[in-house]
C-alpha positions as CSV (number, residue, x, y, z in Angstrom):
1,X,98.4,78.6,127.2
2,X,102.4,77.8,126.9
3,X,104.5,77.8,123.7
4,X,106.2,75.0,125.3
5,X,104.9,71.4,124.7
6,X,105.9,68.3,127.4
7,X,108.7,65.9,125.6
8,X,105.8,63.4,125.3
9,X,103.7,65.4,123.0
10,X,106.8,66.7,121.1
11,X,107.6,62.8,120.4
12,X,104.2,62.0,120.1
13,X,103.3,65.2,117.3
14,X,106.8,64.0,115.4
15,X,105.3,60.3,115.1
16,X,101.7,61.6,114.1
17,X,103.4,64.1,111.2
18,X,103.4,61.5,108.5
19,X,99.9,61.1,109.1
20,X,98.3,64.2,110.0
21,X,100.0,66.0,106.8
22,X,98.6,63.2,105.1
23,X,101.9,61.1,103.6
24,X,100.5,58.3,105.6
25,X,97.0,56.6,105.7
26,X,97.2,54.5,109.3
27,X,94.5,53.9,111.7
28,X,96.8,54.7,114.7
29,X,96.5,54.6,118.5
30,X,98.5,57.0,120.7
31,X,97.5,56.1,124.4
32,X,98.9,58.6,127.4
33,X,98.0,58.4,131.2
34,X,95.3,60.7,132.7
35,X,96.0,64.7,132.7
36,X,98.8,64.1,130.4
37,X,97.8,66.5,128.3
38,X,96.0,65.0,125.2
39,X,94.0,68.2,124.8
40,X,97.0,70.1,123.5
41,X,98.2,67.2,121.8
42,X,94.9,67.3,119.5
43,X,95.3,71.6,119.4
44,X,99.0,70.7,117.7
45,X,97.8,68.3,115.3
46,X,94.7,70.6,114.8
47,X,97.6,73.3,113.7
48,X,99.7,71.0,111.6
49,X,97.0,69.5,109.3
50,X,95.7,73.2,108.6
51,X,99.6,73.8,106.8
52,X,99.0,70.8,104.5
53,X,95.6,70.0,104.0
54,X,92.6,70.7,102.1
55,X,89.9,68.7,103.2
56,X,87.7,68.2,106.2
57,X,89.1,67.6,109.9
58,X,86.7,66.2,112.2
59,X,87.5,65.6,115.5
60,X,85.1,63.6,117.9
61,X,85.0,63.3,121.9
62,X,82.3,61.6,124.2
63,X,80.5,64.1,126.0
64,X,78.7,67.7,125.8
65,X,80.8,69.1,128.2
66,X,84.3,67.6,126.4
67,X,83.0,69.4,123.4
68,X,82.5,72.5,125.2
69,X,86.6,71.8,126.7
70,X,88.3,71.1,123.4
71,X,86.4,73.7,121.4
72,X,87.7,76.4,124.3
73,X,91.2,74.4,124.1
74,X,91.6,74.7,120.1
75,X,90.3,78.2,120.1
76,X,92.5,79.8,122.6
77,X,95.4,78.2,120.2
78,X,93.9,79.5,117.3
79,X,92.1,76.9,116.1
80,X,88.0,77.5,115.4
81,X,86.1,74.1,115.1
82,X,82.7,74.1,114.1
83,X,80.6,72.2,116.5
84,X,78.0,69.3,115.9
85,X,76.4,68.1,119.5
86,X,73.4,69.0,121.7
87,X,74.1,72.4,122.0
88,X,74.9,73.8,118.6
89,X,75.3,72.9,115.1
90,X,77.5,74.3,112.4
91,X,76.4,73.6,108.5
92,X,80.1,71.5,107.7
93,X,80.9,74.5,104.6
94,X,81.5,76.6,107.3
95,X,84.7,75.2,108.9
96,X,87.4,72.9,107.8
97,X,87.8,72.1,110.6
98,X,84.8,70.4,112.5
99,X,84.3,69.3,116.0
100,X,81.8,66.3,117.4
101,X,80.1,64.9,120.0
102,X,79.9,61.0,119.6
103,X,76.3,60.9,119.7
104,X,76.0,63.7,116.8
105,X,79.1,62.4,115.3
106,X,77.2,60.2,112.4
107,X,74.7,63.2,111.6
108,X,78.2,65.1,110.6
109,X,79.3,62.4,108.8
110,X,76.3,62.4,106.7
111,X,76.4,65.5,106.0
112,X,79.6,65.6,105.0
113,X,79.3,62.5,102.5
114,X,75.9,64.0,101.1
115,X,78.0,67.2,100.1
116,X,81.0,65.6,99.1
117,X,83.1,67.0,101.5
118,X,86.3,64.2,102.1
119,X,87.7,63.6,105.3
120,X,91.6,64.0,105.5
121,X,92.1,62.9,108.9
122,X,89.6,61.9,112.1
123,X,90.7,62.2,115.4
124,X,89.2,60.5,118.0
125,X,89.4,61.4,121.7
126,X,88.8,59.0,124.6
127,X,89.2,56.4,121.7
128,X,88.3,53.5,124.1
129,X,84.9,54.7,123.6
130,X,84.9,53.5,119.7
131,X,83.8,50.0,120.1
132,X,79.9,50.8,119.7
133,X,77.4,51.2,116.8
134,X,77.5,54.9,117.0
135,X,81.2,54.9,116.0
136,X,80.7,51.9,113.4
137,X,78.3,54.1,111.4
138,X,80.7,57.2,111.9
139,X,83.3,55.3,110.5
140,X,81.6,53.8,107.5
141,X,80.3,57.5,106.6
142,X,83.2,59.3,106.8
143,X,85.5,57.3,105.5
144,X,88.7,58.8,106.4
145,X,91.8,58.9,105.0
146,X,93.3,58.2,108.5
147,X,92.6,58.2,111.6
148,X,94.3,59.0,115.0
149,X,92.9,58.0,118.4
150,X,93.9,59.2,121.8
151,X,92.8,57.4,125.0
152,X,94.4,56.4,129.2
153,X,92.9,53.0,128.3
154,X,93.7,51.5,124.8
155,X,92.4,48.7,123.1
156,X,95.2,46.7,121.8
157,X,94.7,45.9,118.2
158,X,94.4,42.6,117.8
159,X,92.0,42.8,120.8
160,X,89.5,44.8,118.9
161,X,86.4,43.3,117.9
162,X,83.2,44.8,117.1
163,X,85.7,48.2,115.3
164,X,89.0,47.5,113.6
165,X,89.2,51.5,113.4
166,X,92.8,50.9,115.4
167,X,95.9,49.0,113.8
168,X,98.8,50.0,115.9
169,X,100.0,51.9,118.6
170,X,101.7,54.8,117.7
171,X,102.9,56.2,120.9
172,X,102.7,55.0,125.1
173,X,103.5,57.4,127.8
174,X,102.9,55.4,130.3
175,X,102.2,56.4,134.2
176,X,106.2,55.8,135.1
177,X,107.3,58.7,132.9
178,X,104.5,60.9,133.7
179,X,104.7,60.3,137.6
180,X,108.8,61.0,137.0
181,X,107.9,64.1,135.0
182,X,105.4,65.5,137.7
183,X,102.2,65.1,135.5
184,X,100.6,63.2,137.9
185,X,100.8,62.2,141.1
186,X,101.1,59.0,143.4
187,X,98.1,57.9,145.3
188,X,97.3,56.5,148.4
189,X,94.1,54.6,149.1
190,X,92.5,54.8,151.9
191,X,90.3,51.8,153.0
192,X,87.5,51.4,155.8
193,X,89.4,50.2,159.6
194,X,86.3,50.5,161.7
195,X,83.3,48.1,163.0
196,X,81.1,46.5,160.0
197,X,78.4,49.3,158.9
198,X,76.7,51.2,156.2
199,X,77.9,52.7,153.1
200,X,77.0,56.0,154.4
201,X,78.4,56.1,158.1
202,X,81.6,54.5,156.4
203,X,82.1,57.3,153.6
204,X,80.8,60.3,156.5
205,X,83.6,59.4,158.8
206,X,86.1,59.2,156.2
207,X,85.7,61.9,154.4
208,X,85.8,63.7,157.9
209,X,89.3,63.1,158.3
210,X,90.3,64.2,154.8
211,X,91.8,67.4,153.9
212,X,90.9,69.7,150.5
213,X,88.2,69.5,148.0
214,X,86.9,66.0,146.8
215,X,84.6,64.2,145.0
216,X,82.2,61.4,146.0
217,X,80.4,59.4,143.5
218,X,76.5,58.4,143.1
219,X,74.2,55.5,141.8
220,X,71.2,58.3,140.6
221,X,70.0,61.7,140.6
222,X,68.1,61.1,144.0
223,X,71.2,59.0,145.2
224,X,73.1,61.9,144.6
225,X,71.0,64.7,146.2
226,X,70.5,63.0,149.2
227,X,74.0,62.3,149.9
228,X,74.9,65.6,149.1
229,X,72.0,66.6,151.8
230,X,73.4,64.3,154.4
231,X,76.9,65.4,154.3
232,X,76.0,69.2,154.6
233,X,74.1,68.3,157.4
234,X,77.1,66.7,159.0
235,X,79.5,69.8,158.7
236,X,80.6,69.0,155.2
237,X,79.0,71.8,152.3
238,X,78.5,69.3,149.5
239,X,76.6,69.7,146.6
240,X,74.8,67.3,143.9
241,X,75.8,67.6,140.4
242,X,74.8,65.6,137.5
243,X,72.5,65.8,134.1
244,X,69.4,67.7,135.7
245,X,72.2,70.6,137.1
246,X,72.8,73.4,133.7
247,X,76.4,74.0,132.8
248,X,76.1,77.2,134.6
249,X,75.2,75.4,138.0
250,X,77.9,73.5,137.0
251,X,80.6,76.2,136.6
252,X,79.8,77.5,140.0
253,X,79.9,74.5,141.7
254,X,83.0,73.8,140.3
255,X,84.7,77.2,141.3
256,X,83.1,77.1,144.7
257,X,84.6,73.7,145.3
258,X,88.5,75.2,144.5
259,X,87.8,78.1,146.2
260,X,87.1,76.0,149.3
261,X,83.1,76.9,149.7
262,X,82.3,73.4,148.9
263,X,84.2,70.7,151.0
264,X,82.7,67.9,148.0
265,X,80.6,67.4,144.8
266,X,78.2,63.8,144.8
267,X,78.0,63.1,141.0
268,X,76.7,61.1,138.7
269,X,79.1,60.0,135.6
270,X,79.1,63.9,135.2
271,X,82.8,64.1,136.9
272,X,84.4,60.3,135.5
273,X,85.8,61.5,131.9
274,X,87.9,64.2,130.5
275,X,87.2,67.0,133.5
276,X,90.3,68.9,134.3
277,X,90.4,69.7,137.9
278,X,94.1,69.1,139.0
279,X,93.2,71.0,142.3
280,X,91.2,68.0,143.7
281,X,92.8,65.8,146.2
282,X,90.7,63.1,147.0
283,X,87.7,61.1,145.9
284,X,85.7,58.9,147.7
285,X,84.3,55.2,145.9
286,X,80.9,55.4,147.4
287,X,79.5,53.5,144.7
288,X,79.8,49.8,143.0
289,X,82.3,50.0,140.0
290,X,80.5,49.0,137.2
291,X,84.0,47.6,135.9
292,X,87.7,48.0,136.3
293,X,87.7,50.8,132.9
294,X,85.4,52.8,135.0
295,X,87.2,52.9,137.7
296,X,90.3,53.9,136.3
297,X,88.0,56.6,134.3
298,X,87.2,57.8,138.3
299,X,90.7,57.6,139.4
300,X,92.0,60.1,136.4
301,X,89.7,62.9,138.0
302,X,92.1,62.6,141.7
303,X,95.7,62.2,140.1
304,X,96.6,65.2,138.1
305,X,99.3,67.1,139.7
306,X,99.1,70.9,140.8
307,X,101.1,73.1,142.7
308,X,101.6,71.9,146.7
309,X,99.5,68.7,145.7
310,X,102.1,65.4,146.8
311,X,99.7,63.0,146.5
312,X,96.0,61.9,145.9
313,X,93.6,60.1,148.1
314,X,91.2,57.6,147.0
315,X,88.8,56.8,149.9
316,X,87.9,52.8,149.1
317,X,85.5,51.7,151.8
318,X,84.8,48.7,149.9
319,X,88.4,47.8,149.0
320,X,86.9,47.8,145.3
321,X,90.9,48.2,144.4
322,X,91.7,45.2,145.7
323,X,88.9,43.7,144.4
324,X,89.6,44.0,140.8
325,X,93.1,43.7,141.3
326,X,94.1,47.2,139.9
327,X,97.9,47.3,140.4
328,X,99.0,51.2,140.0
329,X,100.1,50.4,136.3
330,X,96.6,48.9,135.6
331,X,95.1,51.5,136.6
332,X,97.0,54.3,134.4
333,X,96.8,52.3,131.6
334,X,99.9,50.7,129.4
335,X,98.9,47.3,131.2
336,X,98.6,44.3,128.8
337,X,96.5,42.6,131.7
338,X,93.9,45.3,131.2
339,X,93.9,44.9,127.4
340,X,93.6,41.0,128.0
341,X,90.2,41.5,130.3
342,X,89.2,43.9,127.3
343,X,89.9,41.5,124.5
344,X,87.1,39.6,123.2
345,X,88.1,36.4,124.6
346,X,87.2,37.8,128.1
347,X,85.1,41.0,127.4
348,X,82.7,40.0,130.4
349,X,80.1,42.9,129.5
350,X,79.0,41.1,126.0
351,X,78.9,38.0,128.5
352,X,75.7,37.0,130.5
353,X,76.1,35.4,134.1
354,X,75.3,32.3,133.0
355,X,77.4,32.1,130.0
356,X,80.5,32.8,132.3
357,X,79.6,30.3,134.6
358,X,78.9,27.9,132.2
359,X,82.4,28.6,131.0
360,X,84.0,28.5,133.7
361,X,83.0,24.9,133.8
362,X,85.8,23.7,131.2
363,X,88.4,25.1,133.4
364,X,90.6,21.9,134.1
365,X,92.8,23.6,136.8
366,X,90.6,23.7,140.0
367,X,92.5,25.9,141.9
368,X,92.2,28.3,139.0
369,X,88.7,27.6,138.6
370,X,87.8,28.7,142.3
371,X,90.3,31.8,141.8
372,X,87.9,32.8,138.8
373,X,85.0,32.0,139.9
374,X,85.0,34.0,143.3
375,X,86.0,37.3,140.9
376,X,82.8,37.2,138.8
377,X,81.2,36.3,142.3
378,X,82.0,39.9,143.4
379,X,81.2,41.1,139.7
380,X,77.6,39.9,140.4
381,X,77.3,41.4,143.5
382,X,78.3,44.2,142.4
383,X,76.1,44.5,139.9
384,X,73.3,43.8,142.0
385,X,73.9,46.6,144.2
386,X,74.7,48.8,141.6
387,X,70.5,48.3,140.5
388,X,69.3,48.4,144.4
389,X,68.6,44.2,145.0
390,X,71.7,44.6,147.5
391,X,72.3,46.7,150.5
392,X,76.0,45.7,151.3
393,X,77.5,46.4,154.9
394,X,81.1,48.1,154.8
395,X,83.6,46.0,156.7
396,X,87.0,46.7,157.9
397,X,89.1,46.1,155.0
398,X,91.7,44.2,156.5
399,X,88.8,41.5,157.6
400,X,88.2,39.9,154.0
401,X,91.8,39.1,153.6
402,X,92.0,37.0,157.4
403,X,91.6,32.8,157.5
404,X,87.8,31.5,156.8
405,X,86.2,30.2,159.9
406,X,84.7,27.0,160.4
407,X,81.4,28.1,160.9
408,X,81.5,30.0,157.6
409,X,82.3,26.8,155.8
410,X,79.6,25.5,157.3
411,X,77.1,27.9,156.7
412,X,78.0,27.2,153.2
413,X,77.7,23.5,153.5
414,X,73.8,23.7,154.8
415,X,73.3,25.8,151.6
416,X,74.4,24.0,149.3
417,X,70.7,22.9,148.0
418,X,70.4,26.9,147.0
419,X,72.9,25.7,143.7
420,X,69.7,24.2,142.0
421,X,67.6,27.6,142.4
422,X,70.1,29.3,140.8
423,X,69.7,28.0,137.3
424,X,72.3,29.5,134.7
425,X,74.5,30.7,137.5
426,X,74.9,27.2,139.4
427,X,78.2,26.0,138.2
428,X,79.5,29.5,140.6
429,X,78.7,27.4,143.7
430,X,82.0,26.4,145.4
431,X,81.9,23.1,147.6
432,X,82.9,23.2,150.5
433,X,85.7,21.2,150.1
434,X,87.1,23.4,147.3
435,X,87.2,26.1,150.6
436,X,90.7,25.7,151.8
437,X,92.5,27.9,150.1
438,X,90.3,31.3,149.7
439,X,89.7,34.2,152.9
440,X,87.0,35.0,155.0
441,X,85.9,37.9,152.7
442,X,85.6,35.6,149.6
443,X,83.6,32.7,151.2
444,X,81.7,35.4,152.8
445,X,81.2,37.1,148.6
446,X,79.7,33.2,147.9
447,X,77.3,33.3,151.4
448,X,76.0,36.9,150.8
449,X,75.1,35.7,146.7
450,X,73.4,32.5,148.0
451,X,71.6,33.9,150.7
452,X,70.4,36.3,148.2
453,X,69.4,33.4,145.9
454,X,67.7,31.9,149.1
455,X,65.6,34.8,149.1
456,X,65.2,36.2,145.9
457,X,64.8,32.5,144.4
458,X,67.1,32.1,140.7
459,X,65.9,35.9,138.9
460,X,69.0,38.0,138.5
């Protein structure tokens, strides 16, 4: 590991001091882009609160296997964290220092109140990941004397609902600077240009023509195997990896995938958050984003820099990009548009179909109405083939973004009865005469969702 820190976690370390050394109690955010280097950033901190402190550090992270990084990370800088997650459990006496996954994170915290332990400071990785019960109860048990978060997607403050753990943002490194200081990369996205087909014959041809190792996501386990299956039948040595795969599987897969054994790795959620693998220079979006924060999770894997790596390449069959309107700065995070769609006004996940419909209904503007109403059109189907109701064909890409036809209009027009057998969801039907304005591959989004209601009848 180098001495030397990037100028971003200098700055960053310099406006955490007061803080960490405890002559400040703030609940601050410090948000930087993927593979910025927020691991060392925690290591330094980690370092600085053992000169001044007496107390307890705890620091929590998501996932098994980000436990398994950061405890590696803070003890090849000298720092040994005693672990609480799946995998091992060290009694809280032991270490000052003391090092979570969420899910075992309020079991610490117990422990840690029972014996009377304090906490100086909590530092929270992936801090977007805070705004859940687990956390709440973490919060309440612990209470810390302050706390410092570090996510690629913040929360704004006054955006936060269910957790006021943040108040302010400390520090943003935002993608400009890192892309300027060669942390990460630029990408180029790659989008489906041949005849209307499946998912699979779509993703097999593309990856074909793309160099180096990659990544290719999955719905499930057997999702996952079997693609993995089809593609080294096709030339390409792929493997599955996800939850039923041991750590050591894992590891190997991992190194034979650098070394250049393995051409991909299907996953599921296994490769999304937190994995380092700056050697990796593309990654296929076989799968239905479940929502824009996930797929800017994905996107982190594909866009760390390495030596001889100019660019990344994000294979979008479904133009899922475009889609959800992620803009290169959206998707690195620093984007108030992305903490607008987060905010509880418009947090869409606590939302049911129906409720956004319904609201959508006291939108005066109906040219904005339409505009919104075809985007959580797409979010439904989505969804739906994200559990299996829908088997979506791959079209070109530049095909959705052409002039409706007339017979699409009137395809829509016959089936306008279907808006009663949707129930909640029937203020999403468009008229026909509200048509003029969208493309072929929205009024297309509002056919394939009532022809699934013509089928299916008003059950989503």
């Amino acid at each position: 590991m180098t001495n030397l820190l990037r100028t971003w976690q200098s700055e960053a370390l310099f406006l955490a001091g007061p803080i960490v050394t405890g002559d400040s109690l703030a609940r601050s955010m410090i948000s930087a882009v993927m593979g910025a280097g927020k691991s060392r950033l925690i290591l330094e901190m980690a370092k600085q609160w053992r000169l001044h402190r007496h107390g307890h550090l705890v620091i929590t992270t998501p996932t098994i296997a980000l436990v398994e990084q950061l405890s590696r990370s803070l003890a090849d800088g000298g720092v040994l964290a005693g672990l609480r997650y799946t995998h091992g459990e060290t009694h809280p006496g032991d270490h000052r220092v003391l090092l979570a996954c969420n899910n075992s994170a309020p079991e610490l915290a117990w422990d840690l109140c029972c014996l009377g332990y304090p906490c100086d400071l909590w530092i929270v990785d992936e801090a977007h990941r805070t705004e859940c019960a687990t956390m709440v109860e973490t919060n309440r048990l612990l209470a810390p004397r302050a706390v410092v978060g570090l996510t690629a997607t913040p929360y704004l403050p006054e955006k936060i609902r269910s957790l006021g753990l943040f108040v302010d943002l400390l520090y943003d490194y935002d993608w400009k600077r890192a892309l300027a200081d060669g942390v990460i990369v630029p990408w180029r996205v790659v989008n489906w240009d041949g005849e209307d087909t499946d998912i699979e014959t779509a993703c097999l041809n593309m990856i074909k023509k793309t160099e180096g190792p990659g990544i290719v996501n999955a719905l499930t386990i057997d999702d996952a195997e079997l693609c993995a299956k089809t593609l080294t039948e096709q030339g390409i040595p792929t493997k599955a990896i996800h939850s039923q795969v041991c750590t050591t599987a894992r590891r190997v897969f991992l190194r034979e995938l650098e070394k250049g054994s393995l051409r991909a790795l299907v996953h599921v959620d296994v490769l999304r958050e937190g994995v380092d693998l700056p050697w990796l220079r593309w990654l296929c979006l076989r799968r239905p984003a479940r929502n824009r924060v996930a797929a800017i999770q994905e996107l982190g894997r594909v866009l760390r820099a390495a030596p001889r790596k100019t660019e990344a390449i994000i294979l979008d069959p479904r133009d899922q990009l475009a889609e959800m309107s992620l803009s290169y700065e959206a998707a690195l995070g620093g984007s108030q548009e992305l903490a607008d769609e987060l905010s509880p006004r418009r947090r869409r996940e606590d939302m049911t179909p129906g409720e956004i419909a319904t609201e959508l209904l006291h939108i005066s503007d109906p040219a904005v109405r339409v505009h919104r109403t075809i985007g959580e059109v797409r979010a439904i189907l989505r969804r739906l083939e994200a559990e299996g109701h829908l088997d979506r064909q791959v079209k070109r890409g530049s095909w959705r973004y052409l002039e409706a036809t007339d017979r699409q209009r009137q395809a829509l027009s016959r089936l306008s009865w279907i808006a009663r057998r949707m129930g909640p969801l029937g203020p999403l039907w468009i008229e026909a005469s509200e048509l003029a304005e969208l493309k072929r591959g929205e009024v297309s989004d509002l056919l394939e969702l009532a022809l699934f209601f013509a089928r299916k009848g008003g059950d989503t």
